[in-house]
N, C-alpha and C positions, 0 to 999 in steps of 0.2 A: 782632468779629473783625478790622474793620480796625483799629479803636484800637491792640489789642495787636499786630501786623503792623507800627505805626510806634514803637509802645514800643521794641519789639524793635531796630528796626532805629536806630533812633536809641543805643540803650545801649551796643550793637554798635559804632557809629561811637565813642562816648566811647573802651570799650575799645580799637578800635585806637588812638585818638589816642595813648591811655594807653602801649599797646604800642609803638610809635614813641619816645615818649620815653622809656622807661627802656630799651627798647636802644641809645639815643642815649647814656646818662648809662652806661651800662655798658661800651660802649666806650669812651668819653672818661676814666673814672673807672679802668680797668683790672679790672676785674672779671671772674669767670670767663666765657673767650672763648666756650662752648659754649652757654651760656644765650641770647644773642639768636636762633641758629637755631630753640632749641627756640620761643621768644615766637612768631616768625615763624610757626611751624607751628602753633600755637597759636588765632594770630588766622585764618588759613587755615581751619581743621576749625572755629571759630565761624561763620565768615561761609559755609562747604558748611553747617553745620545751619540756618539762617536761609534762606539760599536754599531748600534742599531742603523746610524744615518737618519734617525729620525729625531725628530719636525726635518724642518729641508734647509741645505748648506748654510742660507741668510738669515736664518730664526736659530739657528743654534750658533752663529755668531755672536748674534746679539745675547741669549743667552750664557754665553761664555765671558763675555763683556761686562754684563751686568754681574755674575759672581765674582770677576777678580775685583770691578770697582768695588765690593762689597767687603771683601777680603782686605783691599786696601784701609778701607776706612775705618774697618774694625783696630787696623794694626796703630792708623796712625793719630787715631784721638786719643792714646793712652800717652802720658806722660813720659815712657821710659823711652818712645820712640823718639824722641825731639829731633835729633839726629839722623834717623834710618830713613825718614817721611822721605825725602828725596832719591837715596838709592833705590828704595822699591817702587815708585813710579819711575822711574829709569828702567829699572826689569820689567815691568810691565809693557810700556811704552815699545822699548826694545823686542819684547814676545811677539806684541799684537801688531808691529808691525810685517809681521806676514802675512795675515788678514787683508792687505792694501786698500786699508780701511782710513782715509782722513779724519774722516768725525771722530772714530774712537781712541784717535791719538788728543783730538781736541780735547773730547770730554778725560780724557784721564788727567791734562793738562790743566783743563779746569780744577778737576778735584783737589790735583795738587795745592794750589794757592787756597783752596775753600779748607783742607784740611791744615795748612800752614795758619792761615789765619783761627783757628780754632787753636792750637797749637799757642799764637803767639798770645790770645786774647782770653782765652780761658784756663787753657791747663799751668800755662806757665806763671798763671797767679797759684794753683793751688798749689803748684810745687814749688813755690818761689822762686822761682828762674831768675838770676842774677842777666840784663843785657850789659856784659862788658864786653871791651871793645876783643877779646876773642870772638866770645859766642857769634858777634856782630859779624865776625870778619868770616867764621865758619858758614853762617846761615847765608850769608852774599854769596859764600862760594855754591852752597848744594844749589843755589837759587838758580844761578849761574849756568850750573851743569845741566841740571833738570832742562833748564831755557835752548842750550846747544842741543843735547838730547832729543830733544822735540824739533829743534827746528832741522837737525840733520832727518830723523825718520820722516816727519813730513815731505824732504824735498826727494827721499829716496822711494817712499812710496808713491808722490806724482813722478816720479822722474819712470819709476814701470810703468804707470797707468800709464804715460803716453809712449812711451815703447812698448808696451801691447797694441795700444790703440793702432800704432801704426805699423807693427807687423800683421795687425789685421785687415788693414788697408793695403799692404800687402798682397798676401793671402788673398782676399776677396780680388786686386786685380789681377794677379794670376789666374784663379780660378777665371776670373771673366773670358781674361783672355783664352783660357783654355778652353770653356766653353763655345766662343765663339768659333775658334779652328774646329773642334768638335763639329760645331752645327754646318760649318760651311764644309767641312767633308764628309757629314751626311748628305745636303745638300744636293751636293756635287755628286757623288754615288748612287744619290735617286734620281737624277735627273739626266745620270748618262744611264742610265736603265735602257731609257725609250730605245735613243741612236743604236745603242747594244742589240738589243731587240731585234731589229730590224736588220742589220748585221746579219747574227745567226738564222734570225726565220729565211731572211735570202738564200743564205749562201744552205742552209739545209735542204730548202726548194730546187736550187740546182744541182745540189750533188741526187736528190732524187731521182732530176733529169740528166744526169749521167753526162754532166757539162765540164767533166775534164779535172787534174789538179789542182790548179787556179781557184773551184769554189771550197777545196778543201783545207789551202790557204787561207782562205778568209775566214772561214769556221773555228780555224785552228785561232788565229789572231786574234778573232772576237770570243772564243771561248775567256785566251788569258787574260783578256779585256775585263772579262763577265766576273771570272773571279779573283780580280784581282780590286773590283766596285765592291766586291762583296766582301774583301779584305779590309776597304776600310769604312765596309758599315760594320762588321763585327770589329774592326778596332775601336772604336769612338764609343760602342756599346761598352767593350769592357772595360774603357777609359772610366766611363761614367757608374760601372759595375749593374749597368743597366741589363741586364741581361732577362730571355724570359723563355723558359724552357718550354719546349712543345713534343710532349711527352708521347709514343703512339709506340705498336706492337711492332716488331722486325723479326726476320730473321737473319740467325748471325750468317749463313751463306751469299744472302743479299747484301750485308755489310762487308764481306771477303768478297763478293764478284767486284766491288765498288773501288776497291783495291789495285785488282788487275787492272780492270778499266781504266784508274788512273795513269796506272804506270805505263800502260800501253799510251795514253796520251800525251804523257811527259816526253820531251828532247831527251833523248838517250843516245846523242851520238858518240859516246865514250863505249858503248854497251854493256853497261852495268847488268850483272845478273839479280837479280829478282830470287827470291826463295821466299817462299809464303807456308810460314806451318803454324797451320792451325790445328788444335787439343780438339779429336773429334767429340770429345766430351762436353763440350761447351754450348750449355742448350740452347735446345734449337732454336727457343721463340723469348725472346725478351721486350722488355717495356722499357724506353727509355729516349731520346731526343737521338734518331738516327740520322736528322743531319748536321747535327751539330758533330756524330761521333765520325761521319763522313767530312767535317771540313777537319777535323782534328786529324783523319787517318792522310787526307791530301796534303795537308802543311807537314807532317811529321816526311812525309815520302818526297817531297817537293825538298823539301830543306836538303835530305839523303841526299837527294841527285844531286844538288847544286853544286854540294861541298864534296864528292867523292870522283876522285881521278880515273880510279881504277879499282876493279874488285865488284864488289856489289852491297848489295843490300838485304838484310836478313827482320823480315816481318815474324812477329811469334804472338797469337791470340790467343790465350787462353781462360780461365775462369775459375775464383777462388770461392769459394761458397761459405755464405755468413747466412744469420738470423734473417734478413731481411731478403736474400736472393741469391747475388752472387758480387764479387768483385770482378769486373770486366778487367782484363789483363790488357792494353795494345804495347808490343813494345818490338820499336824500332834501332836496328841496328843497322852501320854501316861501315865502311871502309876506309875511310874520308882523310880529311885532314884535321878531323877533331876539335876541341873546346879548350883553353887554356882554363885551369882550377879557377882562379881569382875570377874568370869570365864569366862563372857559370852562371853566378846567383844574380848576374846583370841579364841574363837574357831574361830574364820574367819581370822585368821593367820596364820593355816596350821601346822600339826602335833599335835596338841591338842588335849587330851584325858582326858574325865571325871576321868576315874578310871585308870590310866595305866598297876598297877597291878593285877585289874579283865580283864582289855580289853584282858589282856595276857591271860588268862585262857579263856576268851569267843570267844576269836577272831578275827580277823578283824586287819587292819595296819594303823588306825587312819585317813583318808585321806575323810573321807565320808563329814562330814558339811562344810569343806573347801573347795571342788569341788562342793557341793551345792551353796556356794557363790561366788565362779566363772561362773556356768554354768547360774545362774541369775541374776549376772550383766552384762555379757556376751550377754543376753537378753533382758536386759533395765529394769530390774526387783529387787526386793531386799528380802531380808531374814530378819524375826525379830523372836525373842527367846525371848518368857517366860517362867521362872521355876522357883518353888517351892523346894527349898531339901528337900527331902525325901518324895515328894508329886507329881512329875510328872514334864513333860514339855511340852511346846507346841512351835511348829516349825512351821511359817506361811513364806509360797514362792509364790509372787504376781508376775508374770511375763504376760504385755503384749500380745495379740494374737489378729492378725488377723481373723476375723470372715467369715467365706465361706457361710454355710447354718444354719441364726438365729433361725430354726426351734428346740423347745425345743428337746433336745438329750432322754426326757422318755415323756409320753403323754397318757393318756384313749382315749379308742374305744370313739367317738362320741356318742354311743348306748347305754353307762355303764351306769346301774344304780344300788344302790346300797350301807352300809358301809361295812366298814375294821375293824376286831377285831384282835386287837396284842397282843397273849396272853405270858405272861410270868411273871413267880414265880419269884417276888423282893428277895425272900430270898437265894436264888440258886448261885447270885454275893457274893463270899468272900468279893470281891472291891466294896463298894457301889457307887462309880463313873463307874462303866464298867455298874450298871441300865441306869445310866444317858444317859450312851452315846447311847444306844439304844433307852431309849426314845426320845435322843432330835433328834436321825435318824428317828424314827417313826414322830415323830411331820412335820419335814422338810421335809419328803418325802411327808407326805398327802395334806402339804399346798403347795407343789411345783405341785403335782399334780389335787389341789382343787378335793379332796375327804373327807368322813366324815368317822374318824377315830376313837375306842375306844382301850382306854388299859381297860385287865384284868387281877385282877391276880389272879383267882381261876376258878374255872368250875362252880360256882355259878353264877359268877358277867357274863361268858359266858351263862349261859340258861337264865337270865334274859336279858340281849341284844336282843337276838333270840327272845325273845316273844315282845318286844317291838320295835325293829327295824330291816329294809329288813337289814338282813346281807347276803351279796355275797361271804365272800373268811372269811377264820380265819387262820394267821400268826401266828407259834407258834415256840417251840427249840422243841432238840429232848425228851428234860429229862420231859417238859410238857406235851409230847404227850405221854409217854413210861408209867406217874404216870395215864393217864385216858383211854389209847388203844381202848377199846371196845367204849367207848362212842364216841371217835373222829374217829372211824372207820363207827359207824352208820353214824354221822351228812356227811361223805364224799360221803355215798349214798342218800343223799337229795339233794337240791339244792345249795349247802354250797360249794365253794372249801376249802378241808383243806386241808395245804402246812406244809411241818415241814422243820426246819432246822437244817441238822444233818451231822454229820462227815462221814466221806468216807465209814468211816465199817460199815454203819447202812444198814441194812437190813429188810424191813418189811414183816409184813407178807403177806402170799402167795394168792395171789388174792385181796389185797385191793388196793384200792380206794384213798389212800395218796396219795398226791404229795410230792417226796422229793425235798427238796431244798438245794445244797451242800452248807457247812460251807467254806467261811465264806459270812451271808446273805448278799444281799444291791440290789438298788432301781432297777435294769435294770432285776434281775429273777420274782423280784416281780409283777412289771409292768406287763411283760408278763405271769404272773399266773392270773390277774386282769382281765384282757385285755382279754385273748385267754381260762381260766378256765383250767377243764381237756384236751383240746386240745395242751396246749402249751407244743411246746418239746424243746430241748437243752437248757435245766436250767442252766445246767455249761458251765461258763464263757469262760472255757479253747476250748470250741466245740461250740462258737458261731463267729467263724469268715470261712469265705469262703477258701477252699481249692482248690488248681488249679489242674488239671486235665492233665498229663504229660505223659500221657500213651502215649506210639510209638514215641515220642519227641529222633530223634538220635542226639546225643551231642556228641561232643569233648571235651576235658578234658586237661588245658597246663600246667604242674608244672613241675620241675626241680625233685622237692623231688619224691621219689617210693611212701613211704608211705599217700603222700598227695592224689595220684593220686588212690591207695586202699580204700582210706575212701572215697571218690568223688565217685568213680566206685558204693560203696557197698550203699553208700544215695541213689543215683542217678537210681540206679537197684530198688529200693522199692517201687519207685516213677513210677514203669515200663519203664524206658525211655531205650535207646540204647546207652551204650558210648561208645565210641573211646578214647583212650589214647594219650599224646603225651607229650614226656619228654622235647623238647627243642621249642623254636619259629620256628627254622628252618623247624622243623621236624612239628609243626602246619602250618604251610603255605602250606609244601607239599602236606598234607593228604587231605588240604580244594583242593587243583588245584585237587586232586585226587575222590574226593564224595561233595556231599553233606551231611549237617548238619544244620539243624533244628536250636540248636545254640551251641553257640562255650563260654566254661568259660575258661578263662585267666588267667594267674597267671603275678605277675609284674616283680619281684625282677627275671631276669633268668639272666646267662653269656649268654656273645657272642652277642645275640639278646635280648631285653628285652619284658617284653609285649601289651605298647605302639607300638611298631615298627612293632610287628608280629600282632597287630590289622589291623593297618594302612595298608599292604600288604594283609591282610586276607578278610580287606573290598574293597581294589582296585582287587582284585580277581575277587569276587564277581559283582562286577559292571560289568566287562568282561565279565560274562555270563550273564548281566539283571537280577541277583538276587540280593537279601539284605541280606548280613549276620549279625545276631545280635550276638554281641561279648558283654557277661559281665565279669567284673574282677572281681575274687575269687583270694586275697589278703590278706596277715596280713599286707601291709601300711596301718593299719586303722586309720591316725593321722587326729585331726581335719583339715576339709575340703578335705580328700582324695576324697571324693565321687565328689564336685563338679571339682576338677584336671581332675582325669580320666573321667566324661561324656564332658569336654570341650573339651580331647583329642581324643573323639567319641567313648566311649564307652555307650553300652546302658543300661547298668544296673552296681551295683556295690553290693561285696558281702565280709564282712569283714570274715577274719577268727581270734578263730575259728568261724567255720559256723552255724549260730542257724539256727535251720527249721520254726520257722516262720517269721523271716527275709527272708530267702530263697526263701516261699512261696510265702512272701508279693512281693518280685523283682519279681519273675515269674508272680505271677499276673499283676504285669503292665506291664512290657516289654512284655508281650504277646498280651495285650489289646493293648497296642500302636505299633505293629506292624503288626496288624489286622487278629492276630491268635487265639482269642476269646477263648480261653481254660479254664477258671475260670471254678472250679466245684460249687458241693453247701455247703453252710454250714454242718457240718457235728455234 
């Protein structure tokens, strides 16, 4: 579109040139006086359709064509032209071939000989035109030139036409073929759903029944499995820029637990530290596609550990407030081995791998910072990378959000009074950037919270604090607390809260007074040790959201597959509820005319009947007796925008498989709230 935009506008500029002189040579020449206003108005109404773009690119062609054939004719019926008649269908000829127009090299072609014969048969009696063997030998040559003229721009102009043709032949099999790999690793990613499925629902059943390592292996295997399906259905989406947001309310503490949880799930046998500091200011409740912003925070954290030896990784949430809400801040730092400059602006192209032959050894199928930069510009948001080789990188993703409730997401008791001492040995970081990143969380948490903060890094610089100012709570790791025990064992039976931060196998001793805090620390356990003291309970992240309460809930269950419908059975049984099974639609419509259920999960993809169709019957049922059945769909369609498809087609909830339990939870929780079954338990 722009090519043709300077065609245009370049052809345009010859035409006036053109126009300029022949009403130069028409006044000079004596020629009739009325014709240079009409040129004048001429080039005026060419250069309003070029500006404007209106009529549309093929009518203002022609239009253009048809004033210089006009322009020509005018020039070349007069007498003094006898001579010029050639050159200036040469410039014309020569202009409009940009246009890759064959006819209107024809027709100029044409005029030429129609105006030459007018030339030889008319004018050149009134002006008595001697043909001597000059003139003869002049007019063979323009004839000549004119002839090559034309037959070079015609083979130049077919000669693009069919190199477009066949770059676009090209192009279109490219595209094919790209869509083709496309479809078949959607395909492929929906279809290994099922096997996935059934994976996780096992090995979850077993670890329920407390069956040893081995089912928490297979959990772990089938998770990377799960998202690693899901990697390349969100690749192929933003291949295709197919993307379709599913917009709902979050809280940002629920998008920071999701954090933890990952990194606790990630292989961390290097033991990278983890530092999570979140701007308590960043409110509480937003609108915006929170799994989309959860596979963006997994792939930013997933990439950190891959590429990082040693050191850690430094998370920073914050929130910039615009007209519209807020700019959501995620931005990822790490320790790593970094991004060479020339590299950078390759990783948002898709398939690009820092190291290709460690990614092979550590893992992973390359697909994570390019589905980052789909899923946030997708969002109206964008990605920037800075890195250092051999010294780290940092990953900052600004995406937009709708603000629900501005009330800061971490906050002190009104009552608090009180400092904060953050105690921790500088010498303990191998990485002297993993200090930093904890002090600049400490810093950021205390000013986000306006409270008065000190670091120490000794048990000296700690009893001098204490005699000098009210200290209320002292933050420390585990390796600080383990070199001074007794003494931070006394100060927890004073007035003092002491909290440690410590990995999952720490065990303290028996009847103290510590509070632990699990690895890895950040602002939301803190607060509530600040806040609540030795009162506050569910420190960990993973045991602070609300669990629904399902006991006696009798359910029906609709898959095609056996083994789908055993892994559903065996969840669904833990959860206390009552299933019913049913392998086909038909055979679900029957069972619902035949009982009641509580609610009914649907499978889609069924022969015969699918499970739109047997929703649709299953709710006009229902209606027939003044009841409401709530139908959600338990699916591997999980392509973007399946969720908003099936609630439009009246389903009340949607549940991708495989199945995560706090997904699961989360739908249960609401479809039960909105259908005025109040079931939510408590946080647990």
């Amino acid at each position: 579109m722009m090519n043709q935009r300077n065609n245009e506008r370049f052809i345009i500029l010859i035409i006036s040139i053109g126009c300029m002189g022949l009403s130069i040579e028409s006044i000079l020449l004596g020629w009739e006086f009325w014709v240079p206003p009409l040129i004048l108005v001429g080039a005026v109404i060419v250069w309003g359709m070029h500006i404007s773009g209106n009529p549309e690119y093929k009518t203002r062609q022609l239009a253009y064509l048809g004033y210089v054939m006009l322009l020509v004719f005018y020039h070349g019926v007069h007498g003094s032209s006898y001579y010029d008649v050639g050159i200036v269908i040469v410039l014309a000829m020569v202009a409009l071939t940009l246009f890759d127009r064959v006819y209107m090299l024809n027709l100029l072609f044409g005029e030429y000989w129609i105006i030459l014969a007018i030339q030889l048969f008319i004018v050149s009696k009134e002006h008595n035109v001697v043909f001597d063997d000059v003139n003869i030998s002049r007019l063979f040559l323009h004839m000549s030139i004119v002839f090559m003229v034309y037959f070079i721009c015609v083979k130049l102009v077919r000669d693009k036409i069919d190199m477009d043709n066949s770059d676009a032949e090209k192009e279109a099999r490219i595209e094919a073929v790209d869509a083709d790999m496309e479809d078949f690793l959607s395909n492929i990613s929906h279809e290994l759903r099922t096997p996935v499925n059934v994976v996780l629902g096992m090995s979850e059943i077993q670890l329920k029944k407390n069956l040893g390592e081995e089912a928490f292996s297979i959990k772990q295997a089938g998770t990377k499995l799960a998202y690693q399906i899901e990697d390349i259905q969100d690749y192929t989406e933003c291949k295709r820029d197919n993307i379709i947001l599913e917009e709902d309310e979050y809280t940002c503490t629920s998008l920071i637990n999701d954090v933890v949880v990952e990194f606790r799930m990630l292989e961390n046998e290097r033991k990278l530290e983890l530092v999570v500091d979140v701007d308590p200011r960043v409110p509480l409740k937003m609108r915006g596609d929170i799994k989309k912003l959860h596979k963006i925070f997994r792939h930013l954290l997933d990439n950190a550990v891959k590429f990082t030896k040693k050191g850690g990784i430094y998370v920073r949430v914050f929130a910039e407030d615009t007209d519209y809400g807020v700019n959501l801040c995620i931005e990822v730092t790490d320790t790593g081995i970094g991004i060479e400059r020339k590299f950078i602006a390759m990783v948002s192209e898709g398939m690009y791998q820092v190291n290709k032959k460690r990614n092979r050894s550590s893992g992973g199928i390359g697909l994570g910072l390019y589905i980052v930069y789909g899923f946030a510009h997708s969002m109206g948001g964008f990605v920037k990378i800075e890195s250092i080789p051999k010294n780290g990188t940092t990953v900052r993703v600004t995406i937009p959000q709708k603000v629900v409730d501005a009330s800061p997401c971490m906050s002190l008791a009104e009552n608090y009074s009180g400092d904060i001492i953050f105690h921790s040995r500088s010498e303990k970081f191998k990485v002297p950037k993993v200090r930093e990143f904890y002090k600049e969380m400490a810093m950021n948490l205390a000013s986000g919270l306006k409270v008065t903060l000190y670091s120490a890094d000794s048990r000296k610089e700690i009893e001098q604090l204490i005699e000098k100012r009210e200290i209320s709570a002292i933050f420390m790791g585990q390796e600080e607390y383990e070199d001074n025990t007794a003494y931070f064992e006394e100060l927890s039976k004073s007035d003092i809260v002491v909290a440690v931060s410590a990995k999952s196998d720490f065990k303290k001793a028996l009847g103290s007074t510590v509070m632990v805090l699990p690895k890895p620390l950040y602002g939301y356990p803190v607060t509530k040790v600040i806040n609540e003291g030795y009162n506050a309970q569910n420190l960990d992240s993973e045991d602070n959201i609300a669990h629904p309460n399902l006991a006696g809930l009798k359910v029906l269950v609709v898959d095609d597959e056996p083994m789908n419908l055993i892994v559903a059975e065996g969840i669904f049984r833990n959860f206390g509820m009552s299933t019913d099974l049913a392998g086909s639609g038909q055979e679900a419509v029957a069972k619902f005319r035949k009982s009641n259920y509580d609610v009914v999960f649907m499978d889609h993809m069924m022969p015969e009947m699918d499970g739109v169709e047997a929703m649709k019957l299953i709710k006009t049922a229902a209606k027939e007796r003044n009841k409401k059945a709530i139908v959600i769909a338990l699916t591997a369609n999980a392509v973007s925008g399946a969720r908003e498809m099936f609630m439009r087609e009246g389903f009340d909830g949607f549940i991708a498989k495989p199945m995560s339990i706090p997904e699961f939870e989360h739908v249960m929780l609401k479809v039960l709230a909105q259908n005025g079954k109040g079931r939510g338990g408590q946080a647990s």
